[in-house]
C-alpha positions in Angstrom: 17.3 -17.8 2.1 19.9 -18.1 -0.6 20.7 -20.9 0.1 18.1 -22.4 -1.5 17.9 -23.9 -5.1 17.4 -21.7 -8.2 13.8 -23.1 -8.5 12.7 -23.0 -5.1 14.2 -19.3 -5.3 12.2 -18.7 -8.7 8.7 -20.0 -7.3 9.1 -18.1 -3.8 10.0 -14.4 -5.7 7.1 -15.3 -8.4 4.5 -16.2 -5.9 6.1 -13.1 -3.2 5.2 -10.6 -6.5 2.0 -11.9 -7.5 0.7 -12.1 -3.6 1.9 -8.0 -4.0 0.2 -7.7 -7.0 -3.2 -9.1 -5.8 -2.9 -7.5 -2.4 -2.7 -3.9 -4.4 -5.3 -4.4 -6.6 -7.6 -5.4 -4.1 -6.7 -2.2 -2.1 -8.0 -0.6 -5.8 -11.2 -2.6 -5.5 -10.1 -5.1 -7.6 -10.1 -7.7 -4.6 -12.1 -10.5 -6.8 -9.4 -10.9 -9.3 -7.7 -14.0 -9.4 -4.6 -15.0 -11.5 -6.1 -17.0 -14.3 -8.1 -13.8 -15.1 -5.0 -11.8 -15.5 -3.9 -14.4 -18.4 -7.7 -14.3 -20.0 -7.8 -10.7 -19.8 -4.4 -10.2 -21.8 -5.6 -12.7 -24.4 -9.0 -10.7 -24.8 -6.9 -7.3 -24.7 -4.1 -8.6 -27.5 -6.9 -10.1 -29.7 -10.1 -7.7 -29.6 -12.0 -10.1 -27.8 -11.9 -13.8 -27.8 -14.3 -16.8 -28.4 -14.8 -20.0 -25.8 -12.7 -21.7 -27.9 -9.8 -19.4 -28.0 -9.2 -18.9 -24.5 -9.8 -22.7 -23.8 -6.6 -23.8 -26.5 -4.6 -20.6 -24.9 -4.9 -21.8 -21.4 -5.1 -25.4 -21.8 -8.1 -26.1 -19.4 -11.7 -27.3 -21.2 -14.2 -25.4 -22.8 -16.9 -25.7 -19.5 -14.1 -24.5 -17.3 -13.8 -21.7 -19.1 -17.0 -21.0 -19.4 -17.4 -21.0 -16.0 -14.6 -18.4 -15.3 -16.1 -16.0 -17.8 -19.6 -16.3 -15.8 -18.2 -15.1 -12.9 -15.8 -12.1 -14.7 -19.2 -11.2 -16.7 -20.9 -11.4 -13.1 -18.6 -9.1 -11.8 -18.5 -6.5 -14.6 -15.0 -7.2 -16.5 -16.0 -8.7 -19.2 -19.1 -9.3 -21.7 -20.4 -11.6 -23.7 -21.5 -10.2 -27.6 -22.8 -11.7 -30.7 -19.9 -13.1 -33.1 -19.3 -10.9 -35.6 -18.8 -13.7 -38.1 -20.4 -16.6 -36.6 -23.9 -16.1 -36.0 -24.4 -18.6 -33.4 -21.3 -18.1 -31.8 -20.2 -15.5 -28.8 -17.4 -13.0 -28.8 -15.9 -12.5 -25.1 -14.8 -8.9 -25.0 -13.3 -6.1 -21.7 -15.9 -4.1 -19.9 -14.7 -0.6 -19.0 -14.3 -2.4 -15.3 -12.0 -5.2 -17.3 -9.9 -2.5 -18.9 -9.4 -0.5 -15.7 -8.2 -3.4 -14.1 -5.5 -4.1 -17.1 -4.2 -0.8 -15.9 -4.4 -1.2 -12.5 -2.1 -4.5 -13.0 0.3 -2.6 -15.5 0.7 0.3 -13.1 0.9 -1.9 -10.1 3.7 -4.0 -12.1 5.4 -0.8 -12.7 5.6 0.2 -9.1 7.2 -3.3 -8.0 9.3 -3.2 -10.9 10.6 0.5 -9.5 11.0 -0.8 -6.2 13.1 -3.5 -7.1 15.5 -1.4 -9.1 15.3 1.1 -5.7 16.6 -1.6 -4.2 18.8 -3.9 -6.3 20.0 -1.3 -8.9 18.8 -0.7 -12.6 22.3 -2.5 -13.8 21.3 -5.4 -12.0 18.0 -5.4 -12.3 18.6 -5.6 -16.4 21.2 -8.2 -16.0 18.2 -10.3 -14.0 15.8 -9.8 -16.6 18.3 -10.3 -19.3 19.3 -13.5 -17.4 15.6 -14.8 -17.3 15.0 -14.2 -20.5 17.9 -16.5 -21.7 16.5 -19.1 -19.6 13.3 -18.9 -21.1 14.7 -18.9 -24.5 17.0 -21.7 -23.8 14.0 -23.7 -22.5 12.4 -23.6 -26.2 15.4 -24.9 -27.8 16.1 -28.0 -25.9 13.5 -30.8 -25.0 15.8 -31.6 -22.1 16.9 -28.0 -20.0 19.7 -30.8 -18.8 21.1 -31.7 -22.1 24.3 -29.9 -23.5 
């Protein structure tokens, strides 16, 4: 397999981790957890709760399809819908207990993978990886062109 490019390697390892990921939590009765509600729940966590609006801009998809996604987390106990604190008309999306327990599911699950990666690979290397990522990611936000020196 490595002979493969760097982004066919990159996509197959994320995809490998996040099918572990969603196969574990579902063995924690999480099984109706998909991966856009990961990124909606973080927001929510990080920000004390989150309007329409927000969460719309922060995943770049429209206003009705993320109202539909929070219908079905509200349907399924992870997250609730409260008055605005500011805005009378408007709604404040904030975690059920359910919607926290799952943010800790994922960060303990994450935790695991992570250990058995460095079971298998090292700690040294598995540093150097992340290190390595990290500087592609960086480098990615200071170029408009990831080809141009």
């Amino acid at each position: 397999m490595s002979d493969l490019d760097l982004v066919s390697l990159l996509s197959t390892s994320f995809h490998t981790l996040v099918d572990k990921l969603h196969e574990r939590l579902a063995e924690l009765g999480f099984r109706d957890i998909r991966s856009v509600h990961g990124y909606i729940f973080k927001y929510i966590a990080l920000h004390d709760g989150a309007t329409g609006i927000e969460l719309a801009d922060h995943l770049g998809i429209t206003k009705q399809a993320v109202s539909k996604i929070v219908d079905y987390l509200e349907e399924n106990d992870y997250v609730l819908r409260k008055p605005h604190p500011t805005d009378k008309r408007g709604k404040i999306i904030v975690l059920t207990e359910r919607g926290q327990l799952a943010i800790e599911a994922k960060e303990k699950i994450l935790n695991e993978i992570e250990q058995h990666l460095i079971y298998n690979i090292g700690a040294k290397r598995m540093q150097m990886m992340k290190d390595d990522l990290a500087n592609v990611i960086c480098e990615a936000y200071k170029r408009t062109s990831p080809f141009k020196k």
